[in-house]
Kinemage of the C-alpha trace (Angstrom):
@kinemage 1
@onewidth
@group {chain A} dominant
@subgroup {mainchain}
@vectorlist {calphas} color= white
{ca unk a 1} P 0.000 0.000 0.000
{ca unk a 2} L 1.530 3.237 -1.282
{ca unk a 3} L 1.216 6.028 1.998
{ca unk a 4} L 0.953 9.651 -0.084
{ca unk a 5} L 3.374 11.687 1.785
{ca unk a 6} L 2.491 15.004 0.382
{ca unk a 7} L 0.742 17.354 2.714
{ca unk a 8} L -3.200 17.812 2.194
{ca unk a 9} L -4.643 21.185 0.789
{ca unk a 10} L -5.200 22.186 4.140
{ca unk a 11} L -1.915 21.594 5.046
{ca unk a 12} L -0.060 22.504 1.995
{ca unk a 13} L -1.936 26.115 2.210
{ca unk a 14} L -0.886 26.850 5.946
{ca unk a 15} L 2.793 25.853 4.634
{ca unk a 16} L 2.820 28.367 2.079
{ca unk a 17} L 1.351 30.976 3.920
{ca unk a 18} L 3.993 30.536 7.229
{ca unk a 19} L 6.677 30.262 3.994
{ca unk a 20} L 5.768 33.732 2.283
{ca unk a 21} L 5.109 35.427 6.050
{ca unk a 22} L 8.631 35.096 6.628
{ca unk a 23} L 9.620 36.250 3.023
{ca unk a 24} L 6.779 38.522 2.602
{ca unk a 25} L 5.715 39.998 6.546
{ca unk a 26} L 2.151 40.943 6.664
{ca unk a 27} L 1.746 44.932 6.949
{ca unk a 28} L -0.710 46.419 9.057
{ca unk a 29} L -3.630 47.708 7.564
{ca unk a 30} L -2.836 51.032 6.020
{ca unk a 31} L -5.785 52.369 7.138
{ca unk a 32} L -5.290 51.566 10.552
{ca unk a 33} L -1.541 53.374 10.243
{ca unk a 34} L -3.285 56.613 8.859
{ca unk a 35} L -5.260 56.950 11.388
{ca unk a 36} L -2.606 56.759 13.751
{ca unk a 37} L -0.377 58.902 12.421
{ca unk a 38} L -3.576 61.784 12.261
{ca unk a 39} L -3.299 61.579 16.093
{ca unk a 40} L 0.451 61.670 15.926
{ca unk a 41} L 0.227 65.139 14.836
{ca unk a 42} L -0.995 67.405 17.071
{ca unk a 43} L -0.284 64.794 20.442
{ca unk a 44} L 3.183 66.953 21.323
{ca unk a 45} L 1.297 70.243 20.928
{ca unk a 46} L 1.036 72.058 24.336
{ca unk a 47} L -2.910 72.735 25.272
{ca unk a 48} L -2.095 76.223 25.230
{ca unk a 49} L -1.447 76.608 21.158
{ca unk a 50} L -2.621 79.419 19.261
{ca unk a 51} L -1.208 78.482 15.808
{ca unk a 52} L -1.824 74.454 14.150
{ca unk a 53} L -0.201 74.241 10.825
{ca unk a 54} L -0.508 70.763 9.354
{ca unk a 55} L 0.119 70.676 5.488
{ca unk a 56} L -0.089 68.149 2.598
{ca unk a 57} L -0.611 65.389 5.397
{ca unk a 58} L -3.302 63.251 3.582
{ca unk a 59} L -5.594 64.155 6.559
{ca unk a 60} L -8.872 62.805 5.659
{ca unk a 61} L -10.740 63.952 8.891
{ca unk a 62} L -10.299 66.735 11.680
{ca unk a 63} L -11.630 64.456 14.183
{ca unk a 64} L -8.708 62.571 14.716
{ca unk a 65} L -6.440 65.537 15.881
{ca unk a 66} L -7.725 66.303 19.317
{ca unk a 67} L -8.821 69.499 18.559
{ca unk a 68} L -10.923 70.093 21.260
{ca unk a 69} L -7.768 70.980 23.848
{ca unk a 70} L -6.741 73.656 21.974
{ca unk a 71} L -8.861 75.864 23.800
{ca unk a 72} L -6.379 78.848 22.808
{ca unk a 73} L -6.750 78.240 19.376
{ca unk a 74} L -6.209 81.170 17.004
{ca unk a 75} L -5.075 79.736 13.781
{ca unk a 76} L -5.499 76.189 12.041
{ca unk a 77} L -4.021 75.979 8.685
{ca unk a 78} L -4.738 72.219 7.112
{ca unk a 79} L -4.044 73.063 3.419
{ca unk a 80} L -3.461 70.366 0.902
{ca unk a 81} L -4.967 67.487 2.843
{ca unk a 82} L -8.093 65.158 1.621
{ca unk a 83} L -10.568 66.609 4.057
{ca unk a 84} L -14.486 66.268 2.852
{ca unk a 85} L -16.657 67.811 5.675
{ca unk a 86} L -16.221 71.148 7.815
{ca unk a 87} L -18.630 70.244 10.586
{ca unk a 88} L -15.694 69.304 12.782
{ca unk a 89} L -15.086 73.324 13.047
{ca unk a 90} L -17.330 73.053 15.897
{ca unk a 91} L -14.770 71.947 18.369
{ca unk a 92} L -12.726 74.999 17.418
{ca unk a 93} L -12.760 77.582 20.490
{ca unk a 94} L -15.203 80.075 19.176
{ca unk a 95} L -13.961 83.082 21.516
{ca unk a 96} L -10.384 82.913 20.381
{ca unk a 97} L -10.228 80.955 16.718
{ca unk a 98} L -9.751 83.960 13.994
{ca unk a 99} L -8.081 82.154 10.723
{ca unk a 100} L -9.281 78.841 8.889
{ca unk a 101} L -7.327 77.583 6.051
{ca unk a 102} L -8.616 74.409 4.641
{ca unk a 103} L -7.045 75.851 0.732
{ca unk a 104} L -6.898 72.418 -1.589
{ca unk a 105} L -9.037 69.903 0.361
{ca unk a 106} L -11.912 68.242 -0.949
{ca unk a 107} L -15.124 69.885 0.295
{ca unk a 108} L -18.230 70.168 -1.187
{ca unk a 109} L -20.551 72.185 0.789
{ca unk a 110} L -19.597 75.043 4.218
{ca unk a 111} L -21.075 73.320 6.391
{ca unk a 112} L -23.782 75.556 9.357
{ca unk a 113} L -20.947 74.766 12.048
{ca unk a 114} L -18.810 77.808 10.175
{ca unk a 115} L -22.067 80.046 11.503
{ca unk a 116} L -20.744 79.600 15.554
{ca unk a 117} L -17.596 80.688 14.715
{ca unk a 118} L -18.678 84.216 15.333
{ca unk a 119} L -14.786 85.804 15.769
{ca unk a 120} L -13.333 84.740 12.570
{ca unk a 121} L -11.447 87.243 10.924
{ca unk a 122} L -10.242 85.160 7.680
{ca unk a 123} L -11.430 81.553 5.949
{ca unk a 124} L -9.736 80.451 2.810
{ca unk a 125} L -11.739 77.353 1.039
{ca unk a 126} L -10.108 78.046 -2.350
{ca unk a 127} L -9.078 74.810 -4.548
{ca unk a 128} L -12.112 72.696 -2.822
{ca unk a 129} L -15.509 71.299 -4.842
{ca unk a 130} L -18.165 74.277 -2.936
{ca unk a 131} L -20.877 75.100 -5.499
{ca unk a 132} L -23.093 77.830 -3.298
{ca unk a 133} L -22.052 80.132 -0.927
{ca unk a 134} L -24.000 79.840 2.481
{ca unk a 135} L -23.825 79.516 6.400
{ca unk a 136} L -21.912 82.401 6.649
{ca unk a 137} L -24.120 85.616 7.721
{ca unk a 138} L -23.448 85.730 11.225
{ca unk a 139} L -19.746 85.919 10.520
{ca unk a 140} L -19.576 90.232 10.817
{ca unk a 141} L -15.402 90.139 11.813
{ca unk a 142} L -14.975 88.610 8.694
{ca unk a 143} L -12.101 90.281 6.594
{ca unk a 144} L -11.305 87.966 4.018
{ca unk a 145} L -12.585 84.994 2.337
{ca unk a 146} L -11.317 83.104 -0.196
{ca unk a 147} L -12.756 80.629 -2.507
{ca unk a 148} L -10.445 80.597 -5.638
{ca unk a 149} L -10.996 77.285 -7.866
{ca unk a 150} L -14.258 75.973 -6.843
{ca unk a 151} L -17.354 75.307 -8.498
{ca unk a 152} L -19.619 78.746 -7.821
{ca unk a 153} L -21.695 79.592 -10.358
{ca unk a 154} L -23.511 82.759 -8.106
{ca unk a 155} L -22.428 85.192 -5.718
{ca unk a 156} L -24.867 85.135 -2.642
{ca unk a 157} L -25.806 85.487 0.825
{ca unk a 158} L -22.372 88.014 1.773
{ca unk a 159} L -24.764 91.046 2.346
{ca unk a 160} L -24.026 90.451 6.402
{ca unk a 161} L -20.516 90.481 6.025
{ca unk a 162} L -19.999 93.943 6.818
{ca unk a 163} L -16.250 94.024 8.170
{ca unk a 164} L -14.922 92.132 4.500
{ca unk a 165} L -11.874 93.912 3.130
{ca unk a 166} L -10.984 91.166 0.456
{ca unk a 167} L -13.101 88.486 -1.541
{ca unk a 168} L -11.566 86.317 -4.157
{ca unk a 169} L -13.843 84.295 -6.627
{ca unk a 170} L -11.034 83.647 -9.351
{ca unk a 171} L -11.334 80.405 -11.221
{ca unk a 172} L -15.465 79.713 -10.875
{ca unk a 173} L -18.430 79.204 -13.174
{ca unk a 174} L -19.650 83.169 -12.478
{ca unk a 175} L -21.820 84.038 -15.451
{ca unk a 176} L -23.645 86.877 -13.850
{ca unk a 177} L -23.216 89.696 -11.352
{ca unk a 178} L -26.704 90.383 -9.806
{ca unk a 179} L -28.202 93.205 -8.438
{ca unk a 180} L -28.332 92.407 -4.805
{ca unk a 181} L -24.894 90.217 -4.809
{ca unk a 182} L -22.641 92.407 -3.561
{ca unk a 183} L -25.023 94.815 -1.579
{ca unk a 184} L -23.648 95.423 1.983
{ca unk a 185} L -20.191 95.526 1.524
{ca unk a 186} L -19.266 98.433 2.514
{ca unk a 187} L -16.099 97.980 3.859
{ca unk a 188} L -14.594 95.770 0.700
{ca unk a 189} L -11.569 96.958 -0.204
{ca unk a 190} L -10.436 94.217 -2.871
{ca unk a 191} L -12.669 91.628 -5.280
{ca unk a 192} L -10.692 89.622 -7.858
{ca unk a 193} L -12.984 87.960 -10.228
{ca unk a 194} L -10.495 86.286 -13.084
{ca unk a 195} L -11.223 83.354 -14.863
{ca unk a 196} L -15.377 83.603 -14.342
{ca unk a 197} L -17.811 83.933 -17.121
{ca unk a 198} L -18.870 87.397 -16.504
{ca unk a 199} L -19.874 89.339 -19.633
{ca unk a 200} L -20.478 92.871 -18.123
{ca unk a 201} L -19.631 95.118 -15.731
{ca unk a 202} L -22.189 96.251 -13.811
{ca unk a 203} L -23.715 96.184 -10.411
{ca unk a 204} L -20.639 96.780 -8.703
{ca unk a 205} L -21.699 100.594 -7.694
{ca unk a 206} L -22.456 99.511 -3.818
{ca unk a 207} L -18.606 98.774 -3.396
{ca unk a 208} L -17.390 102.377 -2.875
{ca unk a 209} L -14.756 101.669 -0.461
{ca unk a 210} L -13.112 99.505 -3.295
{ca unk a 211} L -9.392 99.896 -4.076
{ca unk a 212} L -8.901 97.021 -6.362
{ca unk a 213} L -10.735 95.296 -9.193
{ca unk a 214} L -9.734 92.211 -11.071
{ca unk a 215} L -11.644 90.675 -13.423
{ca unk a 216} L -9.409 89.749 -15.611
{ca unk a 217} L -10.101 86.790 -18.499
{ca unk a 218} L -13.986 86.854 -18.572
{ca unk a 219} L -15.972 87.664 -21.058
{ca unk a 220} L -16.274 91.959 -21.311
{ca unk a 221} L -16.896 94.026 -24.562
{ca unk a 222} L -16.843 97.212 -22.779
{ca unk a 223} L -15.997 99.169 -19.482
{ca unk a 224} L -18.614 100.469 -18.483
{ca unk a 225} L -20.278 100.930 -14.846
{ca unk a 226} L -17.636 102.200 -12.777
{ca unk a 227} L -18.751 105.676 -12.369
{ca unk a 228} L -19.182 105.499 -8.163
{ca unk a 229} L -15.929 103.548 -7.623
{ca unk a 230} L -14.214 106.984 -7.012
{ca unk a 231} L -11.718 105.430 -4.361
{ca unk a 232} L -10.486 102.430 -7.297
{ca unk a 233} L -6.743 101.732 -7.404
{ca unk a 234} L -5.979 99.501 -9.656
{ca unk a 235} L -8.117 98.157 -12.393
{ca unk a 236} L -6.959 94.746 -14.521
{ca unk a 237} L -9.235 93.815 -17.501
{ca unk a 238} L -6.679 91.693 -19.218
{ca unk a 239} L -7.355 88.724 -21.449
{ca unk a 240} L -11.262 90.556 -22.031
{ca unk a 241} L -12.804 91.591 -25.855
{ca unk a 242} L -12.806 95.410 -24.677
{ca unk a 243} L -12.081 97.542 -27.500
{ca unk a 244} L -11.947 101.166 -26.331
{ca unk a 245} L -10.579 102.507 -23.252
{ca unk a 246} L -13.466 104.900 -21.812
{ca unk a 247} L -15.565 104.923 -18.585
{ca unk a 248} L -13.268 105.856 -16.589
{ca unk a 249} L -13.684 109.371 -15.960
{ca unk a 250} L -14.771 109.543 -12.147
{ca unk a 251} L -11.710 106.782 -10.981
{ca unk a 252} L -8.982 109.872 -10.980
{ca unk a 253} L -7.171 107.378 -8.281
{ca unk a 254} L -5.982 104.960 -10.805
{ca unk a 255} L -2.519 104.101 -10.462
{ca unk a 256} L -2.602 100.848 -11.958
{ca unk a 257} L -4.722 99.964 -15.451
{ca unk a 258} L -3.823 97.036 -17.314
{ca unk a 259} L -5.875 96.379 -20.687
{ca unk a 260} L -3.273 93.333 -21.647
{ca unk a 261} L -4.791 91.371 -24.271
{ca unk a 262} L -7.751 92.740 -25.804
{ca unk a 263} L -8.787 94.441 -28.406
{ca unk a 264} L -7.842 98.158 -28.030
{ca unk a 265} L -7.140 100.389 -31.050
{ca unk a 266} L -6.091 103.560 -29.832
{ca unk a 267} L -4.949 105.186 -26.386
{ca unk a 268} L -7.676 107.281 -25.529
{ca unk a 269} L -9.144 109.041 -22.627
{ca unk a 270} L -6.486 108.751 -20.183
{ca unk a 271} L -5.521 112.227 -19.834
{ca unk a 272} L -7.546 112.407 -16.566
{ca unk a 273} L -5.923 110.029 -14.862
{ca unk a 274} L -3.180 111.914 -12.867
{ca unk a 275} L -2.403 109.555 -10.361
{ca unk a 276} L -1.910 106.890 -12.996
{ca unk a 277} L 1.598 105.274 -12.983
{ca unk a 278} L 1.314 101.370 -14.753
{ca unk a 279} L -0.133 101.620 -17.989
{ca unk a 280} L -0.033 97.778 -19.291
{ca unk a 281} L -1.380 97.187 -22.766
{ca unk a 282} L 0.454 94.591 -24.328
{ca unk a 283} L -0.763 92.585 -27.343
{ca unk a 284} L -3.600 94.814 -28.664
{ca unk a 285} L -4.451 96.463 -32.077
{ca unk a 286} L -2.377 99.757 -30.944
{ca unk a 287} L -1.618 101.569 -34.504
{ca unk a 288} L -1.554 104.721 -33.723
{ca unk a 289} L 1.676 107.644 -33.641
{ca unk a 290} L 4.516 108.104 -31.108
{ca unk a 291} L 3.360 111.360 -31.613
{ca unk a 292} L -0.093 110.291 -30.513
{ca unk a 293} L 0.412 108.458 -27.992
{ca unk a 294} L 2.916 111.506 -26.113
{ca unk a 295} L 0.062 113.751 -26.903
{ca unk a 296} L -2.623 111.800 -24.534
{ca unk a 297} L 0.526 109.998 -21.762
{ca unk a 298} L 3.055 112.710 -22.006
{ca unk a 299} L 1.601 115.236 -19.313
{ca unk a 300} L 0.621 112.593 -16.922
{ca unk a 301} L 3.032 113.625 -13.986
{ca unk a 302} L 3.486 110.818 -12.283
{ca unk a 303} L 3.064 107.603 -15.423
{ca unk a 304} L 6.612 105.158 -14.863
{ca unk a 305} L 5.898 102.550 -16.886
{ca unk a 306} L 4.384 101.326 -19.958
{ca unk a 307} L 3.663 98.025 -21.468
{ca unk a 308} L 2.903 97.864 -25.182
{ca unk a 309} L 4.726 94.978 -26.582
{ca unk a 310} L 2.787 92.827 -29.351
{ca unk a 311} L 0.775 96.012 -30.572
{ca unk a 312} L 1.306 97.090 -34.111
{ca unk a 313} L 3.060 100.570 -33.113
{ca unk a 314} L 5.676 97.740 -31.397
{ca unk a 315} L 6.120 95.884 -34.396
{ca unk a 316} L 6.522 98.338 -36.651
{ca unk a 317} L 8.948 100.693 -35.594
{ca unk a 318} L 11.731 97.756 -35.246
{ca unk a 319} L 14.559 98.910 -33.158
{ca unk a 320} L 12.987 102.764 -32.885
{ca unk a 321} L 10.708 101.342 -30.299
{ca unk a 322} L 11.874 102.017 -27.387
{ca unk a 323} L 13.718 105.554 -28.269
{ca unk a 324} L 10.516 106.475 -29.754
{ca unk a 325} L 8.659 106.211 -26.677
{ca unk a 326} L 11.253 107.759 -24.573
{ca unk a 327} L 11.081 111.132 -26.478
{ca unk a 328} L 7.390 111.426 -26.381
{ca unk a 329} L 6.238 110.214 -23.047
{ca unk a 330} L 7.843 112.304 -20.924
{ca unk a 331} L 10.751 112.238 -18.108
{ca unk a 332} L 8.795 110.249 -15.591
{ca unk a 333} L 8.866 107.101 -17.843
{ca unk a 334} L 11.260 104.665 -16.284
{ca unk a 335} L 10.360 101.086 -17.845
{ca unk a 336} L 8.902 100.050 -20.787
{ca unk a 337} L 8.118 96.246 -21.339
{ca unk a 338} L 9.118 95.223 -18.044
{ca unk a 339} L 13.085 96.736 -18.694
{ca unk a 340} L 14.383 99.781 -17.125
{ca unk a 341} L 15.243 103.176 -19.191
{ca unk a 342} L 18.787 103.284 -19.121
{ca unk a 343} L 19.708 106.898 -17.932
């Protein structure tokens, strides 16, 4: 009688497995080490810490980091982690917490918790998934709030927010600028509004304290609607369809005006503009005279420098260019396409 000496399946299988677990050591779950490592992060912090800066982490969830002790809280900076929901901000010290950054995570909606936190002075949510703006009218300290790269498609619900100095809505779905969406800020001091859909300019006459406007790379003909923005700064309207410079006859604080990449003819209409020291209107349909163009820059007293590379009155004049534009702007002019007038 032959006796088969070969280990059973059973056996053969538990072999193999004690074989590769010395070759090949079973991990612990990854999941399980994450986790961990969340707590890890804040477990040598003193109770008494105003500032948590944890970035590009993989942090998935605030719960795990013990929040709650920091009863001194001030600042908590998680930027470029995989967090999904906000409601965790209500273990955040509401008397003393002033500055949320949660920039590049992966929410989708600001969740009511944000409401309690009645002190906060700045919340950045840019480079998240958030398609409406909301639970955030009790929030009067407010002075900035970013939302840069998310998925708005309306500005709303900020009429409360009447200590904001500085709103960014670059890099959204914005097709529209309402009548009542901006209403109540009083106190904003800076809106940039690139890379939106916006096709107009109008309805931003409530924002009278405003110093600077960006809207750059949307979708104006015309600039238009700026007639009570008397305090405005600095004005960008690059990568627009705008084909005449006009409107701008009440914003005699203009420093800054940059027109880059439209459609622009002729350099018109500035001669008003006495404060005005960056004029930037590269790579536009500028044909007109050297002559010209001293005639309507030349007597600003203040203008330094002058972008107007890519235009035809660039192109044409070859190596004359620059000299050109030296003789007939003025002495004030110091750079022209981003290099320095040699003295």
């Amino acid at each position: 009688m032959t006796i088969d000496s070969r280990p059973n399946d059973s056996e053969a299988t538990q072999q193999e497995v004690a074989a590769n677990s010395e070759e090949f050591p079973i991990l612990p779950d990854p999941r399980t080490e994450f986790l961990s490592a969340d707590v890890d992060l804040t477990s040598e912090l003193p109770d008494d810490t105003e500032a948590i800066e944890l970035v590009h982490l993989r942090i998935q969830s605030m719960e795990d980091l013990e929040l709650p002790r920091f009863l001194r809280l001030k600042s908590l900076c998680l930027r470029q982690n995989q967090i999904e929901s906000m409601s965790e901000v209500e273990v955040l010290p509401v008397e003393t917490i002033e500055d949320i950054d949660l920039y590049d995570n992966k929410i989708k909606h600001i969740s009511s918790n944000v409401n309690n936190l009645v002190n906060l002075k700045s919340l950045d949510l840019s480079f998240n998934k958030i398609k409406h703006i909301k639970n955030l009218d009790r929030l009067t300290k407010l002075e900035n709030l970013y939302f840069v790269q998310n998925r708005i498609s309306r500005v709303e619900n900020l009429s409360t927010l009447k200590s904001l100095q500085n709103l960014e809505l670059g890099g959204n779905e914005i097709s529209e600028i309402g009548p009542e969406s901006l209403r109540g800020l009083d106190s904003l001091r800076e809106i940039w509004l690139g890379k939106n859909k916006i096709p107009r300019l109008i309805n931003l006459h409530h924002l009278r304290s405003l110093r600077i406007l960006s809207i750059q790379s949307n979708r104006l003909t015309k600039i238009e609607g700026l007639e009570e923005l008397v305090n405005l700064e600095e004005l960008y309207l690059s990568h627009n369809y705008i084909q005449k410079i006009e409107g701008l006859e009440k914003n005699i604080r203009l420093t800054t005006l940059d027109i880059t990449s439209n459609q622009i003819a002729k350099v018109e209409n500035l001669r008003h503009l006495t404060k005005l020291t960056d004029l930037w209107l590269s790579f536009n349909k500028v044909d007109q005279s050297f002559e010209s163009l001293g005639e309507e820059l030349r007597d600003l007293p203040e203008l330094e420098t002058v972008y107007l590379e890519g235009n035809p009155v660039q192109k044409n004049a070859g190596t004359s260019y620059r000299r050109k534009l030296v003789l007939n702007l003025g002495p004030t002019l110091q750079k022209i396409d981003a290099t320095y007038i040699r003295g």
